[in-house]
C-alpha positions in Angstrom: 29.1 17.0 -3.2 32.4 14.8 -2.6 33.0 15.1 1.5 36.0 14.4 2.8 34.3 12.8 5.9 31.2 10.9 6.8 29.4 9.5 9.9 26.9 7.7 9.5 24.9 6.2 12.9 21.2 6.0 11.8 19.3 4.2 8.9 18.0 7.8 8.1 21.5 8.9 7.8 22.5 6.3 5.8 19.8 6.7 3.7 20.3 10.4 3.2 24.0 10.1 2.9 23.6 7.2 -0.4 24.1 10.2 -2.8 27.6 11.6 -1.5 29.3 8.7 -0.4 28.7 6.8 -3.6 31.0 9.7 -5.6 33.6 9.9 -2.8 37.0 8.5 -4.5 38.5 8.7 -1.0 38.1 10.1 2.4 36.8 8.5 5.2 33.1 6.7 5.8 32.4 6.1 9.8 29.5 4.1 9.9 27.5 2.2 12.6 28.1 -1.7 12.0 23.9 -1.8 13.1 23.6 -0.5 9.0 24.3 -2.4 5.9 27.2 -2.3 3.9 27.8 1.1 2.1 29.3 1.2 -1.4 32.0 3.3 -1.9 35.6 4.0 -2.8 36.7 5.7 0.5 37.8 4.2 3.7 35.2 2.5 5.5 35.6 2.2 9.3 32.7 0.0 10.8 31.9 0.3 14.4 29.1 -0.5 17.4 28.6 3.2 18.1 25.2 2.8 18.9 25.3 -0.5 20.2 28.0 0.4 22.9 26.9 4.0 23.5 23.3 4.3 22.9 21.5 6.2 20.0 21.6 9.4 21.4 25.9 8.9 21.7 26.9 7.6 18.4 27.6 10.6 16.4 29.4 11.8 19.7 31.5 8.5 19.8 32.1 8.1 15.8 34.0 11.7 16.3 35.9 10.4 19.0 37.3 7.5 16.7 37.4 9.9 13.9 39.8 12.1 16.0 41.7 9.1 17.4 42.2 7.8 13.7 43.2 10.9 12.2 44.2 13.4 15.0 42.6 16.4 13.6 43.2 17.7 17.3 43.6 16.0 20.6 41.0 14.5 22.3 41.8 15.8 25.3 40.7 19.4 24.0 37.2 17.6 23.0 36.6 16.4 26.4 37.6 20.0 27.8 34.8 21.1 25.7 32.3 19.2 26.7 33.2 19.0 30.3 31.9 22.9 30.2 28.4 21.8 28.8 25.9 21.9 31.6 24.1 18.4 29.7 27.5 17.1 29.8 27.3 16.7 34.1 25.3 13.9 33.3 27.9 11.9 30.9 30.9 9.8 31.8 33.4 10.9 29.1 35.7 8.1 29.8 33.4 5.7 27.8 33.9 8.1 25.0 37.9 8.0 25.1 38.2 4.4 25.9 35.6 3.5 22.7 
C-alpha cells in the first residue's frame, strides 16, 4: 500500500511501517526523532513526541502537528472531542495545542 500519511512514534511502528513508507513517492511521514532515519521519498517531519509527551501521548501529539501542518480540520474541533472523553479529565490539552 502507498499511504498518504504516516505516524510513526514506536520502534515497533517503525519497524512495521518499513514496507509502506519505502514505496511512498510523496505524502507525509511524522515520525518520533527517538527512531532512526526513515528512507523515503515523502515529507519527513521529525519531532520529540514522545520525549515531550510521554509514550502513551505521541500518536495523540503527532495528529495534532499533523492537523496544524495540513489543516485537515481545526484543532479546536479535536480538542472538543476529546474534552467529552471521560479518560480525557485527566489530560491538559493545552500541551497538545502548544506542541
Amino acid at each position: 500500500p502507498k499511504p498518504d500519511v504516516v505516524v510513526i512514534t514506536s520502534k515497533d511502528g517503525y519497524d512495521y511501517a518499513q514496507s509502506s513508507v519505502k514505496n511512498m513517492e510523496d505524502g507525509l511521514i511524522f515520525i518520533d526523532s527517538s527512531l532512526p532515519e526513515i528512507s523515503s521519498k515523502a515529507k519527513v517531519i521529525r519531532s520529540d513526541f514522545r520525549g515531550k509527551l510521554g509514550p502513551k501521548n505521541a500518536v495523540i501529539a503527532a495528529l495534532f502537528c499533523y492537523l496544524h501542518e495540513e489543516k485537515v480540520f481545526a484543532i479546536e474541533a479535536l480538542c472538543d472531542i476529546i474534552a467529552q472523553s471521560p479518560k480525557a479529565a485527566k489530560t491538559d490539552i493545552s500541551k497538545f495545542i502548544a506542541f
